[in-house]
mmCIF file of the N, C-alpha and C atoms, coordinates in Angstrom:
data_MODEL
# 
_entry.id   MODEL 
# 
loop_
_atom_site.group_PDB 
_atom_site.id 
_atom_site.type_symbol 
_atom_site.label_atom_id 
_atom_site.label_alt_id 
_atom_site.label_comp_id 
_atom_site.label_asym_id 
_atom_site.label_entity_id 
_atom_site.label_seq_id 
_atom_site.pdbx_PDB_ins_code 
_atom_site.Cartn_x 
_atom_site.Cartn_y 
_atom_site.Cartn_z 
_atom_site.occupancy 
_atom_site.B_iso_or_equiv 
_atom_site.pdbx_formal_charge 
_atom_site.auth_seq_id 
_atom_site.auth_comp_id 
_atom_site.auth_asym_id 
_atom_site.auth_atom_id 
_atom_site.pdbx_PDB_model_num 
ATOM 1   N N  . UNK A 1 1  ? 7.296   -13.223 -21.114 1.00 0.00 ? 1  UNK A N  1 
ATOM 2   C CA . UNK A 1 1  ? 6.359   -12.725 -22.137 1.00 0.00 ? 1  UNK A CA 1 
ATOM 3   C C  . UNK A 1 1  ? 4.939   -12.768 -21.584 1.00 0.00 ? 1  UNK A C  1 
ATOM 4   N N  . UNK A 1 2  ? 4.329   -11.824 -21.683 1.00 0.00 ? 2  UNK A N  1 
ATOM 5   C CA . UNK A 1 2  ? 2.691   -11.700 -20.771 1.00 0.00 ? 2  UNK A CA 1 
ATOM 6   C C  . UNK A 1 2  ? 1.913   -12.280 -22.462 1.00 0.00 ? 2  UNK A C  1 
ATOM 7   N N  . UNK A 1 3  ? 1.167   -13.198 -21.636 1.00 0.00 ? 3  UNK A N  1 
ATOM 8   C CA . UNK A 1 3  ? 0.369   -14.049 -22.158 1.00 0.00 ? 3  UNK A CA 1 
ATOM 9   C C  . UNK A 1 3  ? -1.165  -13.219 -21.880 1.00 0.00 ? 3  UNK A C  1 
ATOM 10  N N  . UNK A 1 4  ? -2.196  -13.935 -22.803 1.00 0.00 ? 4  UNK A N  1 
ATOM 11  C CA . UNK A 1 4  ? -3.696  -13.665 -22.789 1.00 0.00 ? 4  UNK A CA 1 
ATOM 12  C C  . UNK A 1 4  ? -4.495  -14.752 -22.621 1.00 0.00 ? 4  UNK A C  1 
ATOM 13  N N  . UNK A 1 5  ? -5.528  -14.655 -21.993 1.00 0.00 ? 5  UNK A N  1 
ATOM 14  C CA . UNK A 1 5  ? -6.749  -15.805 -21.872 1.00 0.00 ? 5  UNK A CA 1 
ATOM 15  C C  . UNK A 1 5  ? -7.508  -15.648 -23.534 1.00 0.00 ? 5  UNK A C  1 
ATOM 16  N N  . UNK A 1 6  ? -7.294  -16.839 -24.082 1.00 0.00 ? 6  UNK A N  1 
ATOM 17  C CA . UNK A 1 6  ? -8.250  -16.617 -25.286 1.00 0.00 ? 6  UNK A CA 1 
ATOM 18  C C  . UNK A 1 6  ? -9.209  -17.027 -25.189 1.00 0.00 ? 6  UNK A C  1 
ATOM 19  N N  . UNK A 1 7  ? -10.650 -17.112 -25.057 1.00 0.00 ? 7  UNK A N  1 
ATOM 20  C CA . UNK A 1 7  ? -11.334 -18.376 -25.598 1.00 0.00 ? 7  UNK A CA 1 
ATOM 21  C C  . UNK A 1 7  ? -12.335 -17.677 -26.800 1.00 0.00 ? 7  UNK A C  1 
ATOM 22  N N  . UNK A 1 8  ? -12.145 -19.330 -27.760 1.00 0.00 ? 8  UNK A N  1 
ATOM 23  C CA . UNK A 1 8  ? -12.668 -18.803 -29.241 1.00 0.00 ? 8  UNK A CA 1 
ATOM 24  C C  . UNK A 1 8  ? -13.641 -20.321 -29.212 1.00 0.00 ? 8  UNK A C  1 
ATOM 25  N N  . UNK A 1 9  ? -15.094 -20.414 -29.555 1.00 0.00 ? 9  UNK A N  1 
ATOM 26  C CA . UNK A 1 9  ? -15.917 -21.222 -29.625 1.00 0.00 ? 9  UNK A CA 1 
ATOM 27  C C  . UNK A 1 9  ? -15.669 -22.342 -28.387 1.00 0.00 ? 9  UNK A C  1 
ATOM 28  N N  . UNK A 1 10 ? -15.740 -21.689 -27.198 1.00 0.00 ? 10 UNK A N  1 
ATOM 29  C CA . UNK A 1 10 ? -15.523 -22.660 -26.355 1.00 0.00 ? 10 UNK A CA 1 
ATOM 30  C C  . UNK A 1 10 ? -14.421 -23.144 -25.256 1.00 0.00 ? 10 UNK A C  1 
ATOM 31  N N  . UNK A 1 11 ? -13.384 -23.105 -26.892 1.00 0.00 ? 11 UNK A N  1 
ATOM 32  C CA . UNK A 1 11 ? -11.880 -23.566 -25.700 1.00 0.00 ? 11 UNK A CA 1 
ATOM 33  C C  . UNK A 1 11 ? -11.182 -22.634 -25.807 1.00 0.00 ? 11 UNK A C  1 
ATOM 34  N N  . UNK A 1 12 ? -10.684 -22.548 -24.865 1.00 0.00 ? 12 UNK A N  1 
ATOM 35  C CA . UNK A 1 12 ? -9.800  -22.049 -23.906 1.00 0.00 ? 12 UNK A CA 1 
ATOM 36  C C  . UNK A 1 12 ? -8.119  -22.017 -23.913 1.00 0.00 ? 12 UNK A C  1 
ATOM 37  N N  . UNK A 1 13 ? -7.823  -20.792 -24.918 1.00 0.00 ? 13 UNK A N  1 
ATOM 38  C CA . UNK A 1 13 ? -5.827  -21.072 -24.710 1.00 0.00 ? 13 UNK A CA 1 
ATOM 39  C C  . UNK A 1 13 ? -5.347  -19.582 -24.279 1.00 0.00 ? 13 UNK A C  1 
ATOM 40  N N  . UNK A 1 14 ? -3.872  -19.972 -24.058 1.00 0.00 ? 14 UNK A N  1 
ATOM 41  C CA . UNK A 1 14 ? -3.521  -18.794 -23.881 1.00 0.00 ? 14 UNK A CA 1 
ATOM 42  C C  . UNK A 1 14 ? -2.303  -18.453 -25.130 1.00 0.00 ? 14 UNK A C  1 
ATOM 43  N N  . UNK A 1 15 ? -2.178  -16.548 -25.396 1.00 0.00 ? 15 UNK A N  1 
ATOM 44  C CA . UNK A 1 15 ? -1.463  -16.659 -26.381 1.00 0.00 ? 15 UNK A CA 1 
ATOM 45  C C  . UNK A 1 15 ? -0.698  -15.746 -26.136 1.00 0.00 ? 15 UNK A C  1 
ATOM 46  N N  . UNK A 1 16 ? 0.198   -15.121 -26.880 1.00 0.00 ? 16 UNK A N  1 
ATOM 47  C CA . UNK A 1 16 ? 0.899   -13.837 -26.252 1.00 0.00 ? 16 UNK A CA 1 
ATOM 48  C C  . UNK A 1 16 ? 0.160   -12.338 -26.460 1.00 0.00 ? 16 UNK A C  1 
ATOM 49  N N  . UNK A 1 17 ? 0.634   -11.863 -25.797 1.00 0.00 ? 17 UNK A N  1 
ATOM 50  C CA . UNK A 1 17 ? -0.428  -10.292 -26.164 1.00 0.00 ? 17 UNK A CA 1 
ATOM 51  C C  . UNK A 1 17 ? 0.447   -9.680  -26.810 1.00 0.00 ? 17 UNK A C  1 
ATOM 52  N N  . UNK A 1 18 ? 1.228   -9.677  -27.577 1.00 0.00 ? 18 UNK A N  1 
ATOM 53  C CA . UNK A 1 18 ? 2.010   -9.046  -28.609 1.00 0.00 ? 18 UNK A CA 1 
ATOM 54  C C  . UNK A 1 18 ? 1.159   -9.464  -30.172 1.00 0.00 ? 18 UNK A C  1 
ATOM 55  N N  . UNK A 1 19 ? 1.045   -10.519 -29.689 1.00 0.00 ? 19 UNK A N  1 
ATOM 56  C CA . UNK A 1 19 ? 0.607   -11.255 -31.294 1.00 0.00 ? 19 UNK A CA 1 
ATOM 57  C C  . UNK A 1 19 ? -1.082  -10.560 -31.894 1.00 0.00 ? 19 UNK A C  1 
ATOM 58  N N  . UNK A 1 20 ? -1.753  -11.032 -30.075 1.00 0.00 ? 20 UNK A N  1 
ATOM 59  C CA . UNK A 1 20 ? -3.280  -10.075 -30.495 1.00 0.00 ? 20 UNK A CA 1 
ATOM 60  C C  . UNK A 1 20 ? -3.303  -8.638  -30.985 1.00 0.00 ? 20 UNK A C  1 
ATOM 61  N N  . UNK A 1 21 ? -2.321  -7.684  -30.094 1.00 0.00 ? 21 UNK A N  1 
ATOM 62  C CA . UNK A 1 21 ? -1.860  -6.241  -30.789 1.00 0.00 ? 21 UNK A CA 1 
ATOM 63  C C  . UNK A 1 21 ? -1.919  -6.496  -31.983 1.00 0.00 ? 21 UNK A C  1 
ATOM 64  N N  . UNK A 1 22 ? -1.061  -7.378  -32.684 1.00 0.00 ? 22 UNK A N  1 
ATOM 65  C CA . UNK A 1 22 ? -0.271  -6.939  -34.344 1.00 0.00 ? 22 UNK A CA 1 
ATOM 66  C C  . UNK A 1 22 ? -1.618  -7.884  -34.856 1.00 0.00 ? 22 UNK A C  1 
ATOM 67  N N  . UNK A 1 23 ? -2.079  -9.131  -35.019 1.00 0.00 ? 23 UNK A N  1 
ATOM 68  C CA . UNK A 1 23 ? -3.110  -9.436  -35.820 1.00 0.00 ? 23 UNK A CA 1 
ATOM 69  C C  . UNK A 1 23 ? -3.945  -9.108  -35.425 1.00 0.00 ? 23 UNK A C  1 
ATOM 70  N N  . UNK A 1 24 ? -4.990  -8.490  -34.179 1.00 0.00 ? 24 UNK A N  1 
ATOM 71  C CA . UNK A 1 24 ? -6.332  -8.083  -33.970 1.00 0.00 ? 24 UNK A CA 1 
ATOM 72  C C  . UNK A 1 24 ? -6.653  -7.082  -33.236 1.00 0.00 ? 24 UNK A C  1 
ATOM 73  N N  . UNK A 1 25 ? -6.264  -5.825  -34.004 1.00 0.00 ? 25 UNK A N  1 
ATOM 74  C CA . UNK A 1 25 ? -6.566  -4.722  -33.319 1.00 0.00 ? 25 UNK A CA 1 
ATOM 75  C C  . UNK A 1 25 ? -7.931  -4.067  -33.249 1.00 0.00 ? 25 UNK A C  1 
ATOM 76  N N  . UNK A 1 26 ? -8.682  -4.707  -34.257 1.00 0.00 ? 26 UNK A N  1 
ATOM 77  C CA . UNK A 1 26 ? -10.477 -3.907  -34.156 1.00 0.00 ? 26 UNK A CA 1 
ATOM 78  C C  . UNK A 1 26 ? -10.981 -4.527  -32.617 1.00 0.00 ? 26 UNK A C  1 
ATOM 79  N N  . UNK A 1 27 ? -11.842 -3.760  -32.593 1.00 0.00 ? 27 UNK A N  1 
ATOM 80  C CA . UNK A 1 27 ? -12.305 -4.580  -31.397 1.00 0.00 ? 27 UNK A CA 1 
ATOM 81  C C  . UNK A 1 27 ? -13.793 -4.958  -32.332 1.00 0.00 ? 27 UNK A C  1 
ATOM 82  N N  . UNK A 1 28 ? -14.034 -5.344  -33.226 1.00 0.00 ? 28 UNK A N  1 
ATOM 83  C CA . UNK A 1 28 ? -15.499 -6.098  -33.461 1.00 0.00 ? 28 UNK A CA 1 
ATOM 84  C C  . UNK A 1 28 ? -15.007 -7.469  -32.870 1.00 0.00 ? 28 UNK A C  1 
ATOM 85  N N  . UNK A 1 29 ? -13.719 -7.697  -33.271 1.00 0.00 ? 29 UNK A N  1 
ATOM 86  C CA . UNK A 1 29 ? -13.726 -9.724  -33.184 1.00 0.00 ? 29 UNK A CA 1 
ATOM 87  C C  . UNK A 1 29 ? -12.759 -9.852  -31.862 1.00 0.00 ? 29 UNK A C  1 
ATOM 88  N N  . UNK A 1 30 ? -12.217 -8.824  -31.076 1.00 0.00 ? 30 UNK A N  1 
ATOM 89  C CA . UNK A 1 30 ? -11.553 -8.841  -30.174 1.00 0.00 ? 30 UNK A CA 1 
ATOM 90  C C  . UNK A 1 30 ? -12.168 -7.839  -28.801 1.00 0.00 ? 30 UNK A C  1 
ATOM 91  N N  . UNK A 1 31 ? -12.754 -8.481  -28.099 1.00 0.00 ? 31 UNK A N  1 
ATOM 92  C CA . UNK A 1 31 ? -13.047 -7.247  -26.292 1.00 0.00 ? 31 UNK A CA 1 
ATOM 93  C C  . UNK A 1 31 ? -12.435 -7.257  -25.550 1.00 0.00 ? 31 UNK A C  1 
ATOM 94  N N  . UNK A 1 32 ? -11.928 -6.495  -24.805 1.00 0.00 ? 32 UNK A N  1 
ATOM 95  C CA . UNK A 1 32 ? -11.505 -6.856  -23.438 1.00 0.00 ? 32 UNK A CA 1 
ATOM 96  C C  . UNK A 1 32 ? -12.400 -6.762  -22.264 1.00 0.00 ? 32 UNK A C  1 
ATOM 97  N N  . UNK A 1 33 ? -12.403 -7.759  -21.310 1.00 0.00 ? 33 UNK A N  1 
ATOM 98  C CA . UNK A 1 33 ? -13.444 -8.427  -20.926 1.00 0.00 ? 33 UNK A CA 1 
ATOM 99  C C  . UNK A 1 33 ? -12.596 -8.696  -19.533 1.00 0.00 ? 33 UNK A C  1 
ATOM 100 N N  . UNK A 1 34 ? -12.365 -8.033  -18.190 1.00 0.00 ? 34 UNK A N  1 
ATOM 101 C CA . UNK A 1 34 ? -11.928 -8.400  -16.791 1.00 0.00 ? 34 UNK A CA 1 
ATOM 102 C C  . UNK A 1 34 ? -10.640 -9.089  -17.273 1.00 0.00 ? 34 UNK A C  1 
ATOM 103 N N  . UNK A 1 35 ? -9.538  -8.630  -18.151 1.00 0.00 ? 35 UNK A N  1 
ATOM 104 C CA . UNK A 1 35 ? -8.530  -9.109  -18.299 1.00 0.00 ? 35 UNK A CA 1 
ATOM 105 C C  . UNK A 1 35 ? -8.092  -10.093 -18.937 1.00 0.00 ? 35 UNK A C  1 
ATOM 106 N N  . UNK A 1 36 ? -8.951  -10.143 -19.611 1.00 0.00 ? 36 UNK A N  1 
ATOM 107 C CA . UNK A 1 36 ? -8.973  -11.364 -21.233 1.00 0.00 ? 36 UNK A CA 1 
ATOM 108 C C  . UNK A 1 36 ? -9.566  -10.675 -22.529 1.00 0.00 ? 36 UNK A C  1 
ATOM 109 N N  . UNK A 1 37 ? -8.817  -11.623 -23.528 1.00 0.00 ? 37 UNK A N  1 
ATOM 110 C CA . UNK A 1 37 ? -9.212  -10.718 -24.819 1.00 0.00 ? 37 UNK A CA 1 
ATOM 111 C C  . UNK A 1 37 ? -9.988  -11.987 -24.922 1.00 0.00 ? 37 UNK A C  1 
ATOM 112 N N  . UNK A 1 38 ? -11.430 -11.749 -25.465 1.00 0.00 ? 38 UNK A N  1 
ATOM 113 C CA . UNK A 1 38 ? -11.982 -12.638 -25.827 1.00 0.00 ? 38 UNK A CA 1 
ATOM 114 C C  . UNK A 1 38 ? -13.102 -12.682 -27.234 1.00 0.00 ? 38 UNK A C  1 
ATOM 115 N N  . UNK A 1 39 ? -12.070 -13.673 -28.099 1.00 0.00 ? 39 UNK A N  1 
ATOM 116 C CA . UNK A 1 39 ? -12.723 -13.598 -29.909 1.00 0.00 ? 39 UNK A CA 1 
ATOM 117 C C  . UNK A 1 39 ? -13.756 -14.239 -30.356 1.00 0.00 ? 39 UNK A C  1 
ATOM 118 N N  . UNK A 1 40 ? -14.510 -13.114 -30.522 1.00 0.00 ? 40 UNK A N  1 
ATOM 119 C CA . UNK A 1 40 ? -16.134 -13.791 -30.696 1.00 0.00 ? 40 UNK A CA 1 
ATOM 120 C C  . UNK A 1 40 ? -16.122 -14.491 -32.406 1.00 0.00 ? 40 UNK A C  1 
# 
């Protein structure tokens, strides 16, 4: 399962990229950023 770099206020996880597709598809709270989604 291909995983994502998250980081949200700081820390740092990883999650699946299926899950970011289905809950965060806008990009206001989601960028892609050199191969990380990262939630401002």
């Amino acid at each position: 399962m291909q995983t994502i770099a998250l980081s949200y206020r700081g820390a740092q996880t990883q999650v699946p990229a299926a899950w970011l597709r289905l809950h965060c598809p806008c990009e206001e709270c989601a960028l892609i950023d050199i191969g990380e989604r990262r939630v401002l």
